[in-house]
C-alpha positions in Angstrom: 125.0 -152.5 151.1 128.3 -151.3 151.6 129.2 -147.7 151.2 132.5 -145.1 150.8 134.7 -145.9 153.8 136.4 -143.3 155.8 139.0 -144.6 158.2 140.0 -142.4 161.3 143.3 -143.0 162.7 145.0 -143.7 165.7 142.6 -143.1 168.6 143.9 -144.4 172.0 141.9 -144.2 174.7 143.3 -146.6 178.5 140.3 -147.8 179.1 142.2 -150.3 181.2 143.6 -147.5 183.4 140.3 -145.3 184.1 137.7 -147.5 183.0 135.9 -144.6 182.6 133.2 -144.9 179.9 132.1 -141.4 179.8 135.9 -140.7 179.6 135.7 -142.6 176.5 132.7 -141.2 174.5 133.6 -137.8 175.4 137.0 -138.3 173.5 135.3 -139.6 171.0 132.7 -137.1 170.5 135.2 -134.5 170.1 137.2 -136.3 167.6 134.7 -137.5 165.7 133.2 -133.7 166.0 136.3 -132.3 164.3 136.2 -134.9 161.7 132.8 -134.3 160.5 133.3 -130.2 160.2 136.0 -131.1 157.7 134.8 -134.5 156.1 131.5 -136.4 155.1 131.6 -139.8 156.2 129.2 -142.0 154.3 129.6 -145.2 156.1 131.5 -146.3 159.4 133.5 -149.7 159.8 134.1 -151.0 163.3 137.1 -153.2 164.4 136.5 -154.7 167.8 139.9 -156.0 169.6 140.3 -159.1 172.2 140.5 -156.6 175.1 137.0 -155.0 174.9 135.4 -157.8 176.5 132.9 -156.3 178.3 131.7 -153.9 175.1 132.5 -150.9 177.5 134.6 -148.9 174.5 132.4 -150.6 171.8 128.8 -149.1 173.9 130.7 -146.0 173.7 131.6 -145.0 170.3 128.3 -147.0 169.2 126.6 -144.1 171.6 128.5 -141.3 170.0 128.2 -142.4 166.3 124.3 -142.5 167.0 124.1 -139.2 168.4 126.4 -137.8 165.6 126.6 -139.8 162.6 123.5 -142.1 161.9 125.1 -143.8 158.9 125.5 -147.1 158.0 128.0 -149.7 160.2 130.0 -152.7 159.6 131.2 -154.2 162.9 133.9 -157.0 163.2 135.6 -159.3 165.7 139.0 -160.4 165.9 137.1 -163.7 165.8 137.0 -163.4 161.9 138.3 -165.9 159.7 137.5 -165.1 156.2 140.2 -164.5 153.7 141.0 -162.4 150.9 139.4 -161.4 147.9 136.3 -162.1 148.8 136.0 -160.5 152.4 137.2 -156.8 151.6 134.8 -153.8 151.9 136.1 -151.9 149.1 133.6 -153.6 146.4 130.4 -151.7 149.1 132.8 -148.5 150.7 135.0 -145.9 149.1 137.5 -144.3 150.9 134.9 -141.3 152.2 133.6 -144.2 155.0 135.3 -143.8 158.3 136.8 -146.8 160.5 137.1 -147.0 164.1 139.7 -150.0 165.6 139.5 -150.7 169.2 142.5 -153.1 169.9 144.9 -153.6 173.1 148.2 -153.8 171.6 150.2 -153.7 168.3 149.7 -157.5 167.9 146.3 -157.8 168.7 144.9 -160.3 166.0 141.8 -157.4 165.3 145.1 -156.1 162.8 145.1 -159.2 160.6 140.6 -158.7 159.8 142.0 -154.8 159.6 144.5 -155.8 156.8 142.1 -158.2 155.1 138.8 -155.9 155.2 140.3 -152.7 154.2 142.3 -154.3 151.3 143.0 -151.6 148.4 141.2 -148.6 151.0 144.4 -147.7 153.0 143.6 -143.8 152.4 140.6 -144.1 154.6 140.2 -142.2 157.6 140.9 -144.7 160.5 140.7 -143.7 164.0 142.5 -145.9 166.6 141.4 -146.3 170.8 143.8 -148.5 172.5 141.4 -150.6 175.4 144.5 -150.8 177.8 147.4 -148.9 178.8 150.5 -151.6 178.0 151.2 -150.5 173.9 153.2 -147.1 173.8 152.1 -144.8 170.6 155.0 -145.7 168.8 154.7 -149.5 168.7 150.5 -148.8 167.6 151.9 -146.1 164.5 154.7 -148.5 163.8 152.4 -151.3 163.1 150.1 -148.8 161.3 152.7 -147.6 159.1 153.7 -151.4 158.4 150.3 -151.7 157.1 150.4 -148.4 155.0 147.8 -146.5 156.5 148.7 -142.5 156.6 145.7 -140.6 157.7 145.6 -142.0 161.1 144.2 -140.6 164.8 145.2 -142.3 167.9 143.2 -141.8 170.9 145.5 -142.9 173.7 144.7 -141.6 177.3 142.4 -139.2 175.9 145.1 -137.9 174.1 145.0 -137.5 170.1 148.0 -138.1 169.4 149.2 -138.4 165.1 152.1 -139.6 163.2 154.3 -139.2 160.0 156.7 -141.4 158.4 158.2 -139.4 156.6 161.7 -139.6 156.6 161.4 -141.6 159.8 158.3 -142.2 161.8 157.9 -139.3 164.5 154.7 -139.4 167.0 153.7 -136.0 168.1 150.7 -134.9 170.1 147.4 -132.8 168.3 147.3 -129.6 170.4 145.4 -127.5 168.1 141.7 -128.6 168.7 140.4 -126.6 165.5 142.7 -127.9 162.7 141.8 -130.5 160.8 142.7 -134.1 161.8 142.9 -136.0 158.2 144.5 -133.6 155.9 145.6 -134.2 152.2 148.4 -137.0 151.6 152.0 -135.1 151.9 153.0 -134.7 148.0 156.9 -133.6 150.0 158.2 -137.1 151.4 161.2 -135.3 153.2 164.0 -137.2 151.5 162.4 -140.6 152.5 164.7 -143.3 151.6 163.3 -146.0 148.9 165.4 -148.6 148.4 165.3 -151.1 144.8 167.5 -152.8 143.3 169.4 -152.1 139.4 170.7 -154.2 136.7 170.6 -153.8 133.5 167.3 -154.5 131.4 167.9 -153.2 128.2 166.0 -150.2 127.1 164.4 -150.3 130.4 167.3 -150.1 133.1 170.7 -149.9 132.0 174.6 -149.1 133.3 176.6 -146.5 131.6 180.1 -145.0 132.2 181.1 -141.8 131.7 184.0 -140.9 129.5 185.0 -137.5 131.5 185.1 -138.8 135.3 184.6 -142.5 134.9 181.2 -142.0 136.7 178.5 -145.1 136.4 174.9 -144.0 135.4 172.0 -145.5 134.9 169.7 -144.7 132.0 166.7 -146.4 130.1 162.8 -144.9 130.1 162.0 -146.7 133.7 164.3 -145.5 135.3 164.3 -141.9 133.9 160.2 -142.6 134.9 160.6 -143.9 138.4 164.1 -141.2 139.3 161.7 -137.9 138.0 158.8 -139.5 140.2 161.7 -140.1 143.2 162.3 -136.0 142.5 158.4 -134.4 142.4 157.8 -136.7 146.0 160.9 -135.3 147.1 162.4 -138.8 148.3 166.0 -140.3 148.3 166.9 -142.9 145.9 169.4 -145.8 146.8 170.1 -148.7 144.4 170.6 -151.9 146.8 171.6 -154.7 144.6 171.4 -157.4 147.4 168.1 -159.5 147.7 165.4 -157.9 150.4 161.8 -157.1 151.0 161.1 -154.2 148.1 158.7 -151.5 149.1 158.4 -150.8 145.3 161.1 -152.1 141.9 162.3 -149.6 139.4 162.2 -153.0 137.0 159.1 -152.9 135.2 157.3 -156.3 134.9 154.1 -158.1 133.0 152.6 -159.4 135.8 153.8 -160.6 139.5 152.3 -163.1 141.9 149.7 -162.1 143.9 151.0 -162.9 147.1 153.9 -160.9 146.1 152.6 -157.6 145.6 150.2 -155.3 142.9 151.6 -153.7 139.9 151.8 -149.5 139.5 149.1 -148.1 136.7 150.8 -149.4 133.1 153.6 -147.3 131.7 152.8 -149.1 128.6 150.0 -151.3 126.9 151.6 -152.9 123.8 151.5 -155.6 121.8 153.8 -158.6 122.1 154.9 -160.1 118.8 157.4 -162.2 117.4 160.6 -160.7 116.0 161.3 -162.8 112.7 164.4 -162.0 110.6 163.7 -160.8 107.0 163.5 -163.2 104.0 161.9 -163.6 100.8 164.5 -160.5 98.8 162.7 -159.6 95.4 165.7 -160.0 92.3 166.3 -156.6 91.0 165.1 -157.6 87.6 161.1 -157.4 88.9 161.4 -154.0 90.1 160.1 -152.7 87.3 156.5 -154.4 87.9 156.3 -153.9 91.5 155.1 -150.1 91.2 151.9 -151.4 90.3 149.8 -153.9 91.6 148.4 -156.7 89.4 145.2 -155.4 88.9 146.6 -151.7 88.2 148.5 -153.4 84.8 145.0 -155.4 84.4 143.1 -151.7 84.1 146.1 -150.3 82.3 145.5 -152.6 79.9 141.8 -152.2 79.3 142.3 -148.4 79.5 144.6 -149.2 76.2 141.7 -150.9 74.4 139.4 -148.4 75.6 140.9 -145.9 74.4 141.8 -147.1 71.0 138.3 -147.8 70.6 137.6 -144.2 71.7 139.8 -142.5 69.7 138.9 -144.5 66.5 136.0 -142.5 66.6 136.5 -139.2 67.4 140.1 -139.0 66.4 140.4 -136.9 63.3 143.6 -138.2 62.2 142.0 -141.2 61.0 139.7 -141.1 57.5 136.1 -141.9 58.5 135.8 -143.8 55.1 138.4 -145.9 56.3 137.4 -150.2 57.7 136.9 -150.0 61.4 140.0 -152.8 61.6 142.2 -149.9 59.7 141.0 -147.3 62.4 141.7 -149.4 65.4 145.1 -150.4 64.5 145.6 -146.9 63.8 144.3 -145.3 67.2 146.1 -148.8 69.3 149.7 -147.3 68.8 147.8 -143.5 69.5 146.2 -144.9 73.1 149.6 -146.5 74.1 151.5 -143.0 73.4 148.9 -141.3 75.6 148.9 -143.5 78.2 152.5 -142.9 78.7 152.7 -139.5 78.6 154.2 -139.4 75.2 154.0 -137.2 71.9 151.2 -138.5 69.8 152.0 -140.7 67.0 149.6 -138.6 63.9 149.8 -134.4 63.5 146.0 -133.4 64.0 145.1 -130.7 62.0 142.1 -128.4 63.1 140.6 -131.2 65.7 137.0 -130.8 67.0 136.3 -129.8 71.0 135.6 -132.9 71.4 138.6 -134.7 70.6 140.4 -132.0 72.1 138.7 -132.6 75.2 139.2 -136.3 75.0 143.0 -135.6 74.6 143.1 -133.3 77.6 141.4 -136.1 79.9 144.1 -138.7 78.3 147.0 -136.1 79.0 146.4 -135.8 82.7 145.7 -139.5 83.0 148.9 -140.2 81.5 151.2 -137.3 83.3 149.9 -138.7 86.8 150.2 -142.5 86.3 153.7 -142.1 84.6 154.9 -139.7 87.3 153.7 -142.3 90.3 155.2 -145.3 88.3 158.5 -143.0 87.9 158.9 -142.1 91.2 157.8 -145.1 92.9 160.3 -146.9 90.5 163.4 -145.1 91.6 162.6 -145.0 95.2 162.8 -149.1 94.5 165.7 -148.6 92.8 167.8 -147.2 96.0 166.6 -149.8 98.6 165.9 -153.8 98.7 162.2 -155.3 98.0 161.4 -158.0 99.9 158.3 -160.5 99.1 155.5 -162.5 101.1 157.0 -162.6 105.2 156.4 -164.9 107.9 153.3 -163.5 109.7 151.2 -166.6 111.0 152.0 -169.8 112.7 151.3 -171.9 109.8 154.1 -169.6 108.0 156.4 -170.3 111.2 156.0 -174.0 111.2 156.5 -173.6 107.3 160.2 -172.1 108.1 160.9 -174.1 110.7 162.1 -171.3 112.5 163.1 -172.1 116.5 161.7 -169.5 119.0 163.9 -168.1 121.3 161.4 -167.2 124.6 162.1 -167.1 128.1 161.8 -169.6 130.3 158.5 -168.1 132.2 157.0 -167.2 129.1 156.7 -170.5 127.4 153.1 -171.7 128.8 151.9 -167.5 127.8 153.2 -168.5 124.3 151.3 -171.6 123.7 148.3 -170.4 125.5 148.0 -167.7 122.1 149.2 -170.9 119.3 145.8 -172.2 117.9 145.0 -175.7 119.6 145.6 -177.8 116.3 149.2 -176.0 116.1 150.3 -176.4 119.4 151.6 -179.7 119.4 154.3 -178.4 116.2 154.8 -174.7 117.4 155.8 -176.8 121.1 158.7 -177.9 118.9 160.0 -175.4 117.5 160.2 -173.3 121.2 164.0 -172.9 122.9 163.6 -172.0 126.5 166.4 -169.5 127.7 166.6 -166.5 130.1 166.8 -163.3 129.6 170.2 -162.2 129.0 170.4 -165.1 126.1 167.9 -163.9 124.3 168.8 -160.4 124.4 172.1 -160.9 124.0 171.0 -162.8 120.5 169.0 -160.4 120.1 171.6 -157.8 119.7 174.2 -159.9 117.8 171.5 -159.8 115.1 170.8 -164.3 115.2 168.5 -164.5 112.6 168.4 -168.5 113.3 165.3 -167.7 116.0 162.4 -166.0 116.1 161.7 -163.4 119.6 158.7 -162.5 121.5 159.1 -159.1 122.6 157.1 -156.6 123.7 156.3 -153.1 121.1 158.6 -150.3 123.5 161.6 -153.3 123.3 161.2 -153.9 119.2 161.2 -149.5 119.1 164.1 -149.6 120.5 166.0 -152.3 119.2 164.8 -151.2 115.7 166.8 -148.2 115.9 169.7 -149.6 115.2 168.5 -150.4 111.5 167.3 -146.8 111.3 169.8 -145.8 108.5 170.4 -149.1 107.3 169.6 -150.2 103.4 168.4 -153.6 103.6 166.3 -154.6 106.8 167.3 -157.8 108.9 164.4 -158.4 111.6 160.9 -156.9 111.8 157.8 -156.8 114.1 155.6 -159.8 112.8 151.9 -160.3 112.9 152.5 -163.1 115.5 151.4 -161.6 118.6 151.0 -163.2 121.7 148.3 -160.3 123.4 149.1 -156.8 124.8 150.7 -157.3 128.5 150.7 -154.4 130.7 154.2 -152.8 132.2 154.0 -151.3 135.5 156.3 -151.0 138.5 155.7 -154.2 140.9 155.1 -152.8 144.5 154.3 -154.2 148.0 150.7 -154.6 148.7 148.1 -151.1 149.6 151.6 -149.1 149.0 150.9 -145.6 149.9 153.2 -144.5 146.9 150.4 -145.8 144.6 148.6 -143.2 144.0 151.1 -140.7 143.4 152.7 -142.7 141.0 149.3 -143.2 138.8 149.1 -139.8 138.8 153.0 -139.3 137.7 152.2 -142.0 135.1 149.3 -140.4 133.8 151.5 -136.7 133.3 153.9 -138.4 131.9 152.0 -140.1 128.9 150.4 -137.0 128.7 153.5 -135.3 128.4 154.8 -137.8 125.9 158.4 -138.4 127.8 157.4 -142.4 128.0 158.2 -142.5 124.0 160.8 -139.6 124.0 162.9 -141.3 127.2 162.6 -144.7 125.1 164.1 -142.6 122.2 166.1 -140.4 123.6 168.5 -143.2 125.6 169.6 -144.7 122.3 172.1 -142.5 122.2 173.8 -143.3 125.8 173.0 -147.4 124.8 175.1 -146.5 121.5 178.0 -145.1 123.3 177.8 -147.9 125.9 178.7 -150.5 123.4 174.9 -151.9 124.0 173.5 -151.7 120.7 175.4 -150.6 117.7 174.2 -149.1 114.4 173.6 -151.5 111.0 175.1 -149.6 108.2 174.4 -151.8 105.6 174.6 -149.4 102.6 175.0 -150.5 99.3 177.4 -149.3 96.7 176.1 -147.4 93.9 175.5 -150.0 91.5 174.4 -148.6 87.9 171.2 -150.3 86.0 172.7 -153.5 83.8 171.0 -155.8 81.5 169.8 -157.5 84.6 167.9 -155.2 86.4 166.3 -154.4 83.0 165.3 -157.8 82.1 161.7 -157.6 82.3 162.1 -154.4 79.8 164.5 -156.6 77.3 161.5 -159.0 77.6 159.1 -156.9 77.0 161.0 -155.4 74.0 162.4 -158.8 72.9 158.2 -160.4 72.6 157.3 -156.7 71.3 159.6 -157.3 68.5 159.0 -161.2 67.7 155.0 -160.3 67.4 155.6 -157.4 65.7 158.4 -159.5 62.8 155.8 -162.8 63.0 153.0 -159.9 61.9 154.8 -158.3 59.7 156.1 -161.8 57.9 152.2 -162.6 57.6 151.2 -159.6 56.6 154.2 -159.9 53.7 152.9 -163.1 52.9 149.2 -161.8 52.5 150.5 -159.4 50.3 152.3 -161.7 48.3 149.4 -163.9 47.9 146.9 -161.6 47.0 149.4 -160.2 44.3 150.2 -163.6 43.3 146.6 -164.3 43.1 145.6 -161.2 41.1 148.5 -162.3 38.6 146.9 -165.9 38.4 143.6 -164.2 37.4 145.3 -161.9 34.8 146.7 -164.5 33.0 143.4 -166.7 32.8 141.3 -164.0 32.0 143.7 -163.1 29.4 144.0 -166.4 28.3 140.6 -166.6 28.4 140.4 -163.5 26.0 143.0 -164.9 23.8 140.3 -168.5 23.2 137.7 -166.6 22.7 139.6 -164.8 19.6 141.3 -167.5 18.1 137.3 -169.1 18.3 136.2 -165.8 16.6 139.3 -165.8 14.1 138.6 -169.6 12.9 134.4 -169.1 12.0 135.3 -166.1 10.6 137.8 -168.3 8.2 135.0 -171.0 7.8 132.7 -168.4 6.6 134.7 -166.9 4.3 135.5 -170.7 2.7 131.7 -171.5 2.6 131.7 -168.3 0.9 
């Protein structure tokens, strides 16, 4: 198995010129002495050149690594073909391993298995023996530094010689034999130049001009990220906008091409959604439901009829001797006035504890539900409602709404459509590049939809920060959460410094506060502009009350149609009474007029 690799730099050693093998393990040994009082090497990685064809350097440091470090070894030949991913040692080594290369010159083809084996371990501890005497230093650190490697010993004419790059490379000879040869990567770059290009790549990178001395700056959160990082290393910054090989991009991307580079750690992990304008305004005359959810009115209502049952028998306004029909309607107008927060409808004289109790429990209920519905009410009343928004593809193809996506993200969208939708959501898609759709984007288009990542939508959604009514919003239509990171050339040494930079910074919170923050300077650049969409004062009218008109207007026709009936039932039962009166006394009257005439028969017979 393959363990942490430490790679020791630069070691020359002109085994051409002397072609001395004890020459070369003695400069070895004390090298690799020094290196071990510092360091702990867990495994050792050999590079053998074309030049060493008689093994005389190899048998050499293979002596002096088994007489000093008996750990585990990985030899290779410039007669290596295997490629990349699968032939780098950084899935069985760490960077504590130490690698020894053996080459002849600066284009020896032992470079290329170098490049390819130490993939992703370029702050190993390499050491370097040049096998003839035709490469000078310079050419060997030159082609060292073009493969990013920093903590480098060169062994050349059993000289150590080291190098730094920074600002410029500069070879220098080790004369003191008890420092350390692999110190600690420089965190102070000497004004080293990095070059990258600028254009604006709103909120990430943008231009402004300065109103006092007509200065151009550049502003957004990645460049405010990358120009602080440019600061702590202590490096020179210069915008180059012509097209060249990029050590490292202040542009923040997704995702690059492989053979193009790797990307920095993520400045930002968000989701990437679809920006949908806002549809579906409530009328003005619902407001007064929408406090409440469906099933709140539902309870409200049983609460009514539970409580008018309730009361009905503890309340002592109502006479116990009195039809349970009498009591309820009675207690019914009693529940609602509690419910509402309202005076009660009867004067209770001398109530019991436990309809006082009851009565306290009904108070509190009512206070809190009509202070929610109140307040809730005339917060709806100073803003615009809006209903059921478009939040699934289903919803999208509904609308027939045209997305507006770039022309590289087209196959990413469709890869996150459900298969049986793919075919209609292909459709609606309008391919463009970027400075269409953000320039659309910013004009407010509500004829297309957007995919855009979370950090652009917080920004752009700060211009509707004071407005009234809403115009786009973040939908539920996401498309997964790519990772933004700075693209850079392949095993850059700026890497790791600017993980740990990242990692502060999110700490810190500046990511969020830079993306804020730069509104402002966007604003006064003409950019983005704020939505003002304020509404007039506009006083309630019949219309915004006409759910309460036809509430009141039903109230009343129920109430009139039972009142009507219950006038008619009184009529009728008087009517009916009267009927009875006048057959009972008729009734009577028969039965005297009967009584009268035997009584005069009688009196005759008599």
């Amino acid at each position: 198995m393959l363990t942490p690799l430490a790679t020791l730099l630069l070691c020359t050693l002109p085994l051409g010129a002397c072609n001395n093998t004890n020459s070369v393990g003695s400069s070895f040994d004390a090298v690799l002495r020094r290196t071990l009082r510092y360091h702990h090497i867990a495994n050792v990685a050999i590079f053998i050149g074309d030049k060493d064809e008689h093994q005389t350097a190899r048998n050499a440091i293979l002596d002096s690594l088994e007489r000093q470090l008996p750990a585990p070894r990985y030899i290779f030949t410039a007669a290596d073909t295997s490629g990349p991913p699968g032939n780098t040692l950084r899935h069985h080594i760490a960077n504590d391993a130490l690698s020894v290369v053996l080459c002849a010159t600066s284009a020896d083809r032992i470079w290329r298995v170098v490049d390819q084996r130490l993939r992703k371990l370029r702050r190993i501890k390499l050491i370097v023996v040049a096998t003839s005497m035709s490469p000078e230093p310079l050419d060997i650190f030159a082609k060292l530094w073009q493969l990013q490697f920093l903590h480098v010993v060169l062994l050349y004419n059993n000289t150590v010689y080291r190098y730094t790059p920074f600002p410029q490379i500069h070879v220098y000879q080790v004369h003191n034999r008890s420092a350390d040869l692999f110190p600690p990567a420089p965190t102070n770059l000497q004004g080293y130049t990095l070059s990258t290009p600028a254009e604006n790549d709103l909120p990430r990178i943008f231009f402004v001009r300065q109103q006092r001395d007509n200065a151009t700056k550049i502003r957004g959160f990645a460049y405010q990220i990358f120009v602080n990082f440019v600061r702590r290393m202590n490096m020179t910054l210069r915008i180059k906008i012509a097209k060249q090989q990029l050590e490292i991009s202040m542009h923040p991307y997704t995702s690059i091409r492989e053979h193009q580079g790797i990307m920095s750690y993520p400045i930002f992990k968000l989701e990437c959604c679809l920006i949908v304008p806002v549809q579906n305004e409530i009328p003005r005359c619902f407001y007064p439901v929408r406090p409440l959810k469906l099933g709140s009115w539902l309870v409200i209502f049983a609460a009514v009829v539970y409580i008018s049952v309730t009361l009905a028998w503890t309340s002592p306004c109502v006479p116990r001797e009195a039809p349970f029909l009498t009591k309820l309607s009675r207690t019914f107008l009693e529940s609602i006035a509690q419910v509402v927060f309202l005076p009660s409808t009867y004067p209770s004289h001398q109530p019991s504890m436990r309809y006082l109790l009851v009565y306290l429990q009904l108070a509190l209920f009512g206070f809190l539900l009509t202070s929610w519905y109140n307040n809730l009410l005339s917060s709806f009343f100073t803003t615009v409602l809006v209903g059921e928004q478009l939040d699934t593809f289903e919803s999208l193809i509904e609308a027939q709404l045209p997305i507006l996506t770039k022309f590289h993200e087209i196959d990413m969208v469709l890869q996150q459509v459900p298969p049986e939708l793919v075919l209609k959501v292909k459709q609606l898609i309008v391919g463009s590049n970027s400075s269409v759709q953000m320039a659309h984007l910013l004009n407010f288009n509500n004829s297309y939809a957007y995919p855009v990542t979370e950090e652009r939508w917080t920004f752009l959604s700060l211009q509707e920060q004071y407005a009234n009514k809403p115009i786009n919003r973040f939908s539920k239509i996401c498309l997964g959460s790519p990772c933004i990171g700075y693209p850079m050339r392949l095993d850059s040494h700026l890497e790791e410094p600017l993980t740990r930079f990242i990692l502060d910074v999110q700490m810190a919170g500046l990511d969020f506060y830079w993306l804020r923050s730069d509104f402002k300077d966007a604003l006064l650049a003409g950019y983005v502009k704020l939505v003002n969409n304020v509404f007039p004062f506009k006083a309630l009218d019949l219309y915004t009350l006409y759910v309460a008109w036809v509430v009141l207007i039903a109230g009343l026709s129920i109430a009139s149609f039972v009142f009507l009936l219950e006038i008619r039932g009184v009529c009728g039962r008087k009517a009916l009474s009267r009927e009875r009166s006048e057959q009972w006394f008729s009734g009577l009257n028969r039965v005297d007029e009967e009584g009268i005439r035997i009584n005069k028969e009688s009196s005759l017979k008599l």
